[in-house]
VOBA-1610 file (N, C-alpha, C; in pm, whole numbers, padded with zeros to 5 digits, always signed):
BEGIN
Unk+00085-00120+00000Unk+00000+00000+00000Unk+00088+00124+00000Unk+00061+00214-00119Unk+00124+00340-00095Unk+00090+00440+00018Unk+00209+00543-00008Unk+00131+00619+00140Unk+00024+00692+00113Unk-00029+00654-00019Unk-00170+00799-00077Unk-00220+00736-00034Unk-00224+00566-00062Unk-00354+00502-00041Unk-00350+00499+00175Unk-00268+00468+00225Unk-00235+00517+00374Unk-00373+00639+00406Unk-00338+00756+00315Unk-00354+00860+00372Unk-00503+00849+00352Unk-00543+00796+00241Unk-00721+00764+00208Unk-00795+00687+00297Unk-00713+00549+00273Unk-00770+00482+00495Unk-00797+00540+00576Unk-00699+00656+00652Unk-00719+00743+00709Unk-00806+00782+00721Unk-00828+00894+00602Unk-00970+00951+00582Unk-01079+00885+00626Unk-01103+00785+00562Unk-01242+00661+00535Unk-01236+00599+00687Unk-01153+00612+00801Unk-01183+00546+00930Unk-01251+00629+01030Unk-01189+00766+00994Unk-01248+00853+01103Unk-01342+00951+01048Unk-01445+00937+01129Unk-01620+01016+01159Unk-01558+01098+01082Unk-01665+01171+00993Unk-01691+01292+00935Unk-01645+01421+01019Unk-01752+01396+01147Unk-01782+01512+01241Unk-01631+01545+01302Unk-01547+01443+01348Unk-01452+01426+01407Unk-01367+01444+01325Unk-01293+01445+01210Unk-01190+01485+01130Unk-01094+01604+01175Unk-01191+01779+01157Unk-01151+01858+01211Unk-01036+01930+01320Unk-01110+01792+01433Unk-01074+01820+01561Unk-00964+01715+01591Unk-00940+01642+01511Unk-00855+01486+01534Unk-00723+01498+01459Unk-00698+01596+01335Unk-00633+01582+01269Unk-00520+01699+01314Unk-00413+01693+01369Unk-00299+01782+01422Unk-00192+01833+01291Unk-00159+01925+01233Unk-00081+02018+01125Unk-00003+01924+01107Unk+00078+01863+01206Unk+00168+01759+01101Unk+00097+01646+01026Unk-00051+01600+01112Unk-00146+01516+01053Unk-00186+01568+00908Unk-00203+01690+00857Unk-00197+01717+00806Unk-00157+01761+00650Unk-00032+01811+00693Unk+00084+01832+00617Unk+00142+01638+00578Unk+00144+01616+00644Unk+00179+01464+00571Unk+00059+01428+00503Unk-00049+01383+00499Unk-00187+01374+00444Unk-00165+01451+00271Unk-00139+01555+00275Unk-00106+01652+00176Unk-00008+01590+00136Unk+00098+01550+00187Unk+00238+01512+00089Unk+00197+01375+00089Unk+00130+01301+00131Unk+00087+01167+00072Unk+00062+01189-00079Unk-00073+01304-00068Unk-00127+01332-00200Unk-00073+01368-00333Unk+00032+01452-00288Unk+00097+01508-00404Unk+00179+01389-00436Unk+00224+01309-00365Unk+00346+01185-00379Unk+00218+01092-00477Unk+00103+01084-00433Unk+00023+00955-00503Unk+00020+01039-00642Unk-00032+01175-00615Unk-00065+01262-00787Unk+00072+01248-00905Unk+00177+01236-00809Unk+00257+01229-00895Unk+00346+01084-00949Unk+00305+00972-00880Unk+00371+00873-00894Unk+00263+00819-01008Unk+00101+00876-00996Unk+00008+00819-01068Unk+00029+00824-01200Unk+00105+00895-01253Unk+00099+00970-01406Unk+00276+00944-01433Unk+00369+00911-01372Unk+00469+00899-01376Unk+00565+00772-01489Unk+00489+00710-01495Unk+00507+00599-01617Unk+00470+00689-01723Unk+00360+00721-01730Unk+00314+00808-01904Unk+00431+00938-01916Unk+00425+00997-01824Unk+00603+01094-01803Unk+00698+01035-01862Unk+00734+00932-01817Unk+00913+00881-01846Unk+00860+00822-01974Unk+00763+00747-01995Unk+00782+00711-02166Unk+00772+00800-02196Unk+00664+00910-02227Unk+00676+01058-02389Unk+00830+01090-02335Unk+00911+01118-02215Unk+01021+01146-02180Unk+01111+01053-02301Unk+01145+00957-02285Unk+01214+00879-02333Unk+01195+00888-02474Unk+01095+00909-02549Unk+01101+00892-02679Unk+01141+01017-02711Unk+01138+01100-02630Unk+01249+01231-02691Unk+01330+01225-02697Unk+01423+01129-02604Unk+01527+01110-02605Unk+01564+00981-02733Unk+01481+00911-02773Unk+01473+00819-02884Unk+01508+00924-03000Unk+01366+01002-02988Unk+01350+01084-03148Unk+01510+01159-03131Unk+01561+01212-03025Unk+01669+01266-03030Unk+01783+01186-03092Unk+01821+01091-03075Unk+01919+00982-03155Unk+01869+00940-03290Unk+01739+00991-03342Unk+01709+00929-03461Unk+01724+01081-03521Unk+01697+01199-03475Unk+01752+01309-03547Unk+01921+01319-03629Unk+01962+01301-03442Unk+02114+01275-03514Unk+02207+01204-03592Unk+02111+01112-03595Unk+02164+01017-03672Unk+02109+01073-03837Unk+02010+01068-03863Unk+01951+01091-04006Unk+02012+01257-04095Unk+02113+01349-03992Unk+02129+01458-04030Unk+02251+01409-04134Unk+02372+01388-04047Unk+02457+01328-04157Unk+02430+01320-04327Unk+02381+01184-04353Unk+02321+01112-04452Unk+02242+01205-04539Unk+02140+01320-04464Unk+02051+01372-04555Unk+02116+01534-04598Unk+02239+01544-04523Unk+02234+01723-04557Unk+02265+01754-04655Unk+02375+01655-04731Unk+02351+01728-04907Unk+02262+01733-04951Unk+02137+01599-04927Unk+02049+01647-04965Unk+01922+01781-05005Unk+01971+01802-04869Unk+01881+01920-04805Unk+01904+02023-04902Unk+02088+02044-04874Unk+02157+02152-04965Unk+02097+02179-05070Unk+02068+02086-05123Unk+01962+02125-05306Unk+01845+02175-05271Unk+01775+02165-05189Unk+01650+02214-05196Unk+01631+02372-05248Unk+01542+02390-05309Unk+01476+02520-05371Unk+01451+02641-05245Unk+01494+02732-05224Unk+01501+02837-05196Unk+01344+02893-05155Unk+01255+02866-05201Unk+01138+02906-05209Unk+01016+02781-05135Unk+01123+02671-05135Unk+01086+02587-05042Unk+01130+02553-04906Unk+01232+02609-04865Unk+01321+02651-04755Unk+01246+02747-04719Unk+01217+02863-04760Unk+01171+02962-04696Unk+01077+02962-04648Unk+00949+02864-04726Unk+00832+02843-04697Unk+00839+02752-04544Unk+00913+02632-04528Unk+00927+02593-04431Unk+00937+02667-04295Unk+01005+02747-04353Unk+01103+02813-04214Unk+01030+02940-04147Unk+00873+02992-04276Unk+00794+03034-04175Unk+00668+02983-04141Unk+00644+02872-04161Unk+00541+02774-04148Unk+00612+02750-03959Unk+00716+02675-03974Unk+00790+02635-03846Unk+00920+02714-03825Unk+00924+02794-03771Unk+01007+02900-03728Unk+01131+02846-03690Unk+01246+02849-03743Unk+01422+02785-03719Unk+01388+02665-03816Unk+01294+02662-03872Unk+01312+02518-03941Unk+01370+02527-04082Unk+01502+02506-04051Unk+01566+02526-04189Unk+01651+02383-04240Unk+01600+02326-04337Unk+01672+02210-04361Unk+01827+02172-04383Unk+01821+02311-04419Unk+01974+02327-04481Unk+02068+02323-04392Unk+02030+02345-04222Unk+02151+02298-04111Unk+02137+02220-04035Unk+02236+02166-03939Unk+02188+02082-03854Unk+02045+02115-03769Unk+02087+02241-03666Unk+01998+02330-03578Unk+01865+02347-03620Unk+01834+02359-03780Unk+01695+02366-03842Unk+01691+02264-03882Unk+01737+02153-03871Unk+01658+02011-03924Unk+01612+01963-03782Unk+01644+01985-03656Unk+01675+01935-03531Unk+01522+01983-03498Unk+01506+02146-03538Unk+01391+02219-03480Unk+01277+02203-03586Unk+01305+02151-03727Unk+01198+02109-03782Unk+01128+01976-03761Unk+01226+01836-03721Unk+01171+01742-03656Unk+01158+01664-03535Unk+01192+01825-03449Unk+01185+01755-03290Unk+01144+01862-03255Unk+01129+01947-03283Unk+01096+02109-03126Unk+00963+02130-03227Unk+00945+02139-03360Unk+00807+02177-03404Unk+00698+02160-03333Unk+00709+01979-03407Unk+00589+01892-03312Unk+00587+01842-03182Unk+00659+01723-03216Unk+00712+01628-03118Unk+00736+01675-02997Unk+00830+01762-02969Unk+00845+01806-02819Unk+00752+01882-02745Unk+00656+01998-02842Unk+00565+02051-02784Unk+00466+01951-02760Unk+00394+01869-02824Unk+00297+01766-02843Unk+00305+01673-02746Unk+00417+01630-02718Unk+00458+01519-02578Unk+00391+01651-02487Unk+00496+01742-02448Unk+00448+01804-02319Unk+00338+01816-02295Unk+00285+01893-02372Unk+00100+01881-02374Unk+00023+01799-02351Unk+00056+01675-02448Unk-00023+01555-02390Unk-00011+01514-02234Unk+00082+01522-02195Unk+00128+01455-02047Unk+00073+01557-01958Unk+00103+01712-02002Unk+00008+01794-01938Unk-00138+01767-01898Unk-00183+01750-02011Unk-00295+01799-02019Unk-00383+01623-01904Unk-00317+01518-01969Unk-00365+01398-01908Unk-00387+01412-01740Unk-00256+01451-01730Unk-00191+01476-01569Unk-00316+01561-01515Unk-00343+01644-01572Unk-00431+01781-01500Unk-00583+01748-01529Unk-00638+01641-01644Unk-00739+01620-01638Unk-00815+01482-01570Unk-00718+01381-01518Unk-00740+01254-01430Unk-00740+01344-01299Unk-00634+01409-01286Unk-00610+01492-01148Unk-00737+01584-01110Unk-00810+01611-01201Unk-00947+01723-01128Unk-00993+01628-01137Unk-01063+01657-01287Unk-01272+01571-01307Unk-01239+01432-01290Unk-01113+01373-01326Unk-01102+01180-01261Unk-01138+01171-01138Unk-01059+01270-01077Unk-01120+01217-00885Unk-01281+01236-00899Unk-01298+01329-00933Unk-01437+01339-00954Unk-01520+01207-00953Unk-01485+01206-01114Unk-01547+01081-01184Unk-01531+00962-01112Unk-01448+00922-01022Unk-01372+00794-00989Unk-01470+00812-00839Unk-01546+00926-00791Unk-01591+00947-00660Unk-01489+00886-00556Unk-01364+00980-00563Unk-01253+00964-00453Unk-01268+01131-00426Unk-01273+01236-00491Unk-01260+01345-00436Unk-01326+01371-00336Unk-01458+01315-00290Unk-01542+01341-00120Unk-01432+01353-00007Unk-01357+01169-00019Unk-01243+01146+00063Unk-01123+01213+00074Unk-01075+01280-00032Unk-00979+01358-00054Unk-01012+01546+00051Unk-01102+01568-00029Unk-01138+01706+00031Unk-01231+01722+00169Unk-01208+01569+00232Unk-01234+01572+00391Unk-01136+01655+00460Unk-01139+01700+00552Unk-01135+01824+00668Unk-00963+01843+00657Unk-00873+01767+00633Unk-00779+01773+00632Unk-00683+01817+00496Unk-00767+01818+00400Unk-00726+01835+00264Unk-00860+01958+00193Unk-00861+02065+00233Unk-00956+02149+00159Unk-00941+02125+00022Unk-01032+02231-00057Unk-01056+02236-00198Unk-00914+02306-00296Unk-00890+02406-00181Unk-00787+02470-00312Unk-00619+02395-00278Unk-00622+02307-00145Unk-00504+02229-00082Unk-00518+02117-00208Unk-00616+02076-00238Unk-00626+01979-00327Unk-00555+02048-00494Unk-00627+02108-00486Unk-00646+02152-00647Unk-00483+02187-00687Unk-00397+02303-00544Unk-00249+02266-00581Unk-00223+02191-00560Unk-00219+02064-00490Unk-00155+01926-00553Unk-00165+01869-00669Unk-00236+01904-00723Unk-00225+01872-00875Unk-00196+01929-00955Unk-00218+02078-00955Unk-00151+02145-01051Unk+00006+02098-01011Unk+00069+02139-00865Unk+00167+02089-00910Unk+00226+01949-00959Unk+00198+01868-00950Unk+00166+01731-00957Unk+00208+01708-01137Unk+00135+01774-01191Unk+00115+01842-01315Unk+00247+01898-01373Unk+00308+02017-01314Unk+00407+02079-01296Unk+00580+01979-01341Unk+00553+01892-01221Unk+00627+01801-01229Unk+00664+01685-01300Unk+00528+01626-01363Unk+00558+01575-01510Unk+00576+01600-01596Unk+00522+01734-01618Unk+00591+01812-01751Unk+00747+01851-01762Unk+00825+01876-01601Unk+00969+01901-01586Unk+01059+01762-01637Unk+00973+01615-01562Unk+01035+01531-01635Unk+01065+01500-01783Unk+00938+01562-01851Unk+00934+01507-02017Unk+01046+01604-02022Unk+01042+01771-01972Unk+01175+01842-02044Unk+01276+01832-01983Unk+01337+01769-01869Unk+01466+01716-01859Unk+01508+01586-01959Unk+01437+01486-01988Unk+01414+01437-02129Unk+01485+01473-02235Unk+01379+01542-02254Unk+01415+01643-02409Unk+01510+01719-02438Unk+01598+01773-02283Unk+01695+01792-02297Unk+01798+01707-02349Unk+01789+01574-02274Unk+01903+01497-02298Unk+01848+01429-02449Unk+01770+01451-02502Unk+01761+01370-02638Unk+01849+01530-02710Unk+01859+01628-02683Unk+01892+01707-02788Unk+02042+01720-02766Unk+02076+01698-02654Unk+02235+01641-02646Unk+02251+01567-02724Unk+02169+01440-02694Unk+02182+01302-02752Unk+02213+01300-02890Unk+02106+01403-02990Unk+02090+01455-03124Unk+02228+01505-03141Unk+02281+01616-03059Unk+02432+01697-03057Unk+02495+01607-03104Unk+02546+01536-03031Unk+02624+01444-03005Unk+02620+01331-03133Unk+02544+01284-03180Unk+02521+01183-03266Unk+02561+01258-03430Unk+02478+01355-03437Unk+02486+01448-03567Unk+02556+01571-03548Unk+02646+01628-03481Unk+02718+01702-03476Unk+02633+01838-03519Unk+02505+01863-03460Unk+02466+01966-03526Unk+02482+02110-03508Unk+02622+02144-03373Unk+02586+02281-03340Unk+02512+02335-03253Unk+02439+02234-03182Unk+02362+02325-03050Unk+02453+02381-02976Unk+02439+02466-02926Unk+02486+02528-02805Unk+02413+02467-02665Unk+02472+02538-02548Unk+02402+02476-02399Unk+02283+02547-02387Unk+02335+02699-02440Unk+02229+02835-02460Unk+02111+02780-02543Unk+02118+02714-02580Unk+01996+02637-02752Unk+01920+02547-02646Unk+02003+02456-02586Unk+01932+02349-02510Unk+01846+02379-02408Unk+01892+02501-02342Unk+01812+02504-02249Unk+01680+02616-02285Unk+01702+02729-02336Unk+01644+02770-02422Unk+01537+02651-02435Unk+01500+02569-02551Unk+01452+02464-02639Unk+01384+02421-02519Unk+01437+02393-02408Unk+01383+02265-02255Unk+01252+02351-02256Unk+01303+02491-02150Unk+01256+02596-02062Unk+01070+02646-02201Unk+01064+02685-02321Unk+00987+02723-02368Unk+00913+02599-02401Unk+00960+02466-02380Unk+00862+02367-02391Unk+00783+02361-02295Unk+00856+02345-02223Unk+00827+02304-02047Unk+00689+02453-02015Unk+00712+02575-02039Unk+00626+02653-02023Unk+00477+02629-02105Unk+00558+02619-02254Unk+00430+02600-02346Unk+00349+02469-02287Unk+00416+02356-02215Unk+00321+02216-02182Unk+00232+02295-02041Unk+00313+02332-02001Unk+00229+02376-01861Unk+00111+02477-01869Unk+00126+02557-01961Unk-00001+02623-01951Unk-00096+02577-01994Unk-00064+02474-02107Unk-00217+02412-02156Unk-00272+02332-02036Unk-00166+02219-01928Unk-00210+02188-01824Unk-00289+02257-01751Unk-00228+02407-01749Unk-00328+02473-01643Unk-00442+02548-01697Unk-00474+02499-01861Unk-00592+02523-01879Unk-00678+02427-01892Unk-00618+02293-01894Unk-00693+02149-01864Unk-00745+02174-01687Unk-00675+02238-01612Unk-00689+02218-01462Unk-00843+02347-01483Unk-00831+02428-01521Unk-00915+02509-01539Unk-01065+02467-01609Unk-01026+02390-01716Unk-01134+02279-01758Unk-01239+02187-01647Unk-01112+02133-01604Unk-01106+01990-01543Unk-01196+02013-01386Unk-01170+02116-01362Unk-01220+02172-01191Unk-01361+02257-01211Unk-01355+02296-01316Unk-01496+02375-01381Unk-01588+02267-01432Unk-01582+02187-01484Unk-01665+02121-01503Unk-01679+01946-01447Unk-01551+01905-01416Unk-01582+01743-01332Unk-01574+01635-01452Unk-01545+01684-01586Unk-01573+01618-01678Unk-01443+01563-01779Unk-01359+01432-01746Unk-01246+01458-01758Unk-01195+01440-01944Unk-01315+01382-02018Unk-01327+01343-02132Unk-01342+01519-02192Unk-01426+01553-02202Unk-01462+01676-02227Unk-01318+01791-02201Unk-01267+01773-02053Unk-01151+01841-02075Unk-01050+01816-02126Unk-01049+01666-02150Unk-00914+01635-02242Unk-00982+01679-02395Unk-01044+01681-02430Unk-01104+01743-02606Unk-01060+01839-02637Unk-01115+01924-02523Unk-01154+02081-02481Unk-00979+02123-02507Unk-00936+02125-02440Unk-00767+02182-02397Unk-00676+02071-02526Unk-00691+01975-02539Unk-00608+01934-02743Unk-00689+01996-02835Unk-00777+02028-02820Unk-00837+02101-02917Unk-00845+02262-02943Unk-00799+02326-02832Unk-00775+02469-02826Unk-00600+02453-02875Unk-00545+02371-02817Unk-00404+02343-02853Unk-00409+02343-03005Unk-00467+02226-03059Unk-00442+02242-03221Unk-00476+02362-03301Unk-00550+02425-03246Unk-00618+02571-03327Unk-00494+02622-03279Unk-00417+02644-03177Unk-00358+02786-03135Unk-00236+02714-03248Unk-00196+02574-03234Unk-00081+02569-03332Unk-00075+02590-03492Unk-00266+02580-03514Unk-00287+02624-03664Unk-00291+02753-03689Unk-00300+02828-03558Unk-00330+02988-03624Unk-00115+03035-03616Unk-00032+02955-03556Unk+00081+03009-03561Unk+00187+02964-03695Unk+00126+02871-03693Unk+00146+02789-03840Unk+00133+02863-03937Unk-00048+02875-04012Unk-00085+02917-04122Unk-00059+03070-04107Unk-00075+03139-04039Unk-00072+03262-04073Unk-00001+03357-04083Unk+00129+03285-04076Unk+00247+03377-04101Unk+00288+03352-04231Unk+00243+03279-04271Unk+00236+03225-04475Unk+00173+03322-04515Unk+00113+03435-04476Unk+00027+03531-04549Unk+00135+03664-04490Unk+00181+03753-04520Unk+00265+03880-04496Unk+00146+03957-04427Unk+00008+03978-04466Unk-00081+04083-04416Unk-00136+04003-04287Unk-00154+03863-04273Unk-00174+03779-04170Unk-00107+03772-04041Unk+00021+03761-04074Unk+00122+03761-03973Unk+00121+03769-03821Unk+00121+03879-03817Unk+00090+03967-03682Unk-00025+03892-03620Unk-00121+03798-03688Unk-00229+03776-03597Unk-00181+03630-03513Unk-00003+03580-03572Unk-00019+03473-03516Unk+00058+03495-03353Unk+00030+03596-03299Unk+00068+03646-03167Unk-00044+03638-03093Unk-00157+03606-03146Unk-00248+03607-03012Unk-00211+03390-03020Unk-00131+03358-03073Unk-00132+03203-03010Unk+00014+03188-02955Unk-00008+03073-02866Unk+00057+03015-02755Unk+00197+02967-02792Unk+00183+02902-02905Unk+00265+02888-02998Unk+00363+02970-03043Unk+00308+03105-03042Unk+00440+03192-03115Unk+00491+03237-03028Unk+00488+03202-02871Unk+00562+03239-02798Unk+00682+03181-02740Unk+00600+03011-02798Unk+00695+02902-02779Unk+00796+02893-02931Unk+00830+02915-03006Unk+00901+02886-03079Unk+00941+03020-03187Unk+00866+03149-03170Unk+00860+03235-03286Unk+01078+03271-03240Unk+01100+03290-03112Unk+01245+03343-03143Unk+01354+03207-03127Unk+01293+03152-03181Unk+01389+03014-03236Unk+01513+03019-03105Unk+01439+02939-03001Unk+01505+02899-02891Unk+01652+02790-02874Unk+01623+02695-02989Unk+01716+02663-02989Unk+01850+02703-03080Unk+01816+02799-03122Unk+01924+02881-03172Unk+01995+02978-03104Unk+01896+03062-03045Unk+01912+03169-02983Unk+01922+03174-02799Unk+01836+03050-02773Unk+01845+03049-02598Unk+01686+03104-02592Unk+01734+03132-02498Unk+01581+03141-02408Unk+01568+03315-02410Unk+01404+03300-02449Unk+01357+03454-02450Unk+01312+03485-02340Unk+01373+03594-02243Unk+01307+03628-02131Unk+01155+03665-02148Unk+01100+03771-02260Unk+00996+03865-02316Unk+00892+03728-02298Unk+00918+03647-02363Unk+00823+03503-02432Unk+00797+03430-02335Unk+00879+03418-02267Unk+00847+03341-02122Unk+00774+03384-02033Unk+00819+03523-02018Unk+00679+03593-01917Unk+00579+03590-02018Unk+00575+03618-02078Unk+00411+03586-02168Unk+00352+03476-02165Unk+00403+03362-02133Unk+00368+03230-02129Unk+00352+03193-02024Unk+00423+03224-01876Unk+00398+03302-01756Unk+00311+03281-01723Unk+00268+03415-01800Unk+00143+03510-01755Unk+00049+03422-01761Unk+00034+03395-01889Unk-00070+03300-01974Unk-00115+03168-01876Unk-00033+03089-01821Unk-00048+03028-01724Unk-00069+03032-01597Unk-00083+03170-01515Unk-00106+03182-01416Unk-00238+03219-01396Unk-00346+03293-01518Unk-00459+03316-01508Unk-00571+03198-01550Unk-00560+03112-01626Unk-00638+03004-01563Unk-00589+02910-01453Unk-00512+02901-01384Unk-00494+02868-01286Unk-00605+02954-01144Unk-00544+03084-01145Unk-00615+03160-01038Unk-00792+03109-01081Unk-00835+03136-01218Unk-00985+03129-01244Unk-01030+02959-01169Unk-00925+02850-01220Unk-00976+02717-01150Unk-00974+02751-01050Unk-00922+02794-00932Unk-00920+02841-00781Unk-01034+02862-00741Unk-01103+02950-00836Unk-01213+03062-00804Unk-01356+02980-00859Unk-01357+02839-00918Unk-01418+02799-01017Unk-01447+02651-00880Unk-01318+02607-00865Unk-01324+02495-00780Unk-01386+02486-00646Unk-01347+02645-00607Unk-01387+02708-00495Unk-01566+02697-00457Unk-01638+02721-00566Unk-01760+02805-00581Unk-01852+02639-00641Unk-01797+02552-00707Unk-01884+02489-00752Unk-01925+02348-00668Unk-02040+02327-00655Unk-02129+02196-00610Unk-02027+02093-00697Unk-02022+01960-00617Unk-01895+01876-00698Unk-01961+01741-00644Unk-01940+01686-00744Unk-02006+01535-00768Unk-01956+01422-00712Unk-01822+01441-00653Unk-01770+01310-00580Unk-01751+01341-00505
//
């Protein structure tokens, strides 16, 4: 028996009425770090695999650069360019833009997200759904004590996929000699790791607003794919451009991180972006009648 499940016994032995008065701050405070230890060990396998296959896709980058860059070299000018503002650093013609056209485009944002978004939507509306949250948000574990355990919970699987992703882009370094810098790598980690977390904390925002964990996993990949289609398509248009700043996306990749390092400007924007559905689930979790 883990110590979450420990800390749920707990719960489930002693009176309702009696909780309150029975349960002493360190009773407490351990109860809570049971929780966050169960939130995070729960989701921790789906972590280290998308983790690991970054580090896979990272050795299959480096390896395939070699072999293909004369290729690349020929490519048409007008097809290079098109690439490279479709996916921003994605330039075939070097190592660094083949690296960021088939690992930082998709793949690395797409892992984080997914693991995000899973993490933050089992973690609200699952307890829900699973009718464990009653036991959870007994006297010793309030509503918003709960709700940060999972966001951070959340937090923390997304740090694993980008310590990961770090080492696959070493891994990539290293294999294909492509020129990253340390400045590129971490850069590349840090704007993933932000871009996964905010969609989490708009799955948590989902997920606590409504109890519904299907619906918030739709809800939050599906705002995700629009925000990556409006950063995508619309910088292919010169008069378009500018509109691909209201997505999430161009904050994560428009100053080509792994070239350049990490954008202070982009990060607080992404920040930001993440700290206000967070506060709204607070205020959402706080206020609503809840089903388990």
């Amino acid at each position: 028996m883990t110590s979450g499940d420990d800390a749920v016994t707990t719960l489930q032995k002693t009176p309702h009425r009696h909780r309150r008065a029975t349960f002493t701050l360190a009773d407490r405070s351990r109860i809570v770090g049971a929780l966050l230890a169960k939130s995070v060990t729960d989701r921790l396998t789906l972590a280290g695999i998308v983790g690991l296959l970054m580090v896979a896709m990272g050795a299959f980058v480096g390896a395939l650069w070699p072999p293909l860059r004369e290729t690349f070299a020929g490519l048409p000018s007008d097809f290079a360019d098109a690439i490279g503002k479709a996916l921003p650093g994605g330039d075939l013609t070097s190592g660094i833009g083949f690296a960021n056209a088939e690992l930082m485009s998709i793949v690395a944002p797409v892992g984080a997200i997914a693991v995000a978004v899973i993490s933050a939507a089992r973690g609200t509306a699952g307890e829900e759904e699973d009718k464990t949250l009653g036991i959870l948000l007994a006297a010793p574990v309030g509503r918003l004590t709960f709700l940060f355990t999972k966001t951070v919970a959340m937090v923390i699987h997304v740090l694993i996929v980008g310590v990961l992703l770090a080492a696959g882009i070493v891994t990539a370094n290293l294999i294909g000699e492509l020129g990253i810098t340390t400045s590129g790598i971490v850069g590349a980690t840090v704007h993933t790791v932000l871009l996964g977390t905010l969609f989490g904390a708009i799955a948590i925002l989902t997920g606590a607003s409504t109890g519904n964990r299907r619906l918030t996993a739709a809800a939050t990949g599906g705002l995700a794919a629009l925000a990556f289609a409006i950063s995508t398509f619309l910088p292919l248009s010169n008069r378009l451009a500018d509109g691909a700043k209201i997505s999430p996306w161009y904050y994560f990749n428009a100053s080509n991180p792994l070239v350049n390092g990490p954008d202070p400007g982009h990060l607080l924007v992404l920040a930001a972006m993440t700290v206000i559905p967070i506060a709204l689930a607070a205020a959402a979790f706080h206020r609503r009648d809840l089903r388990g």
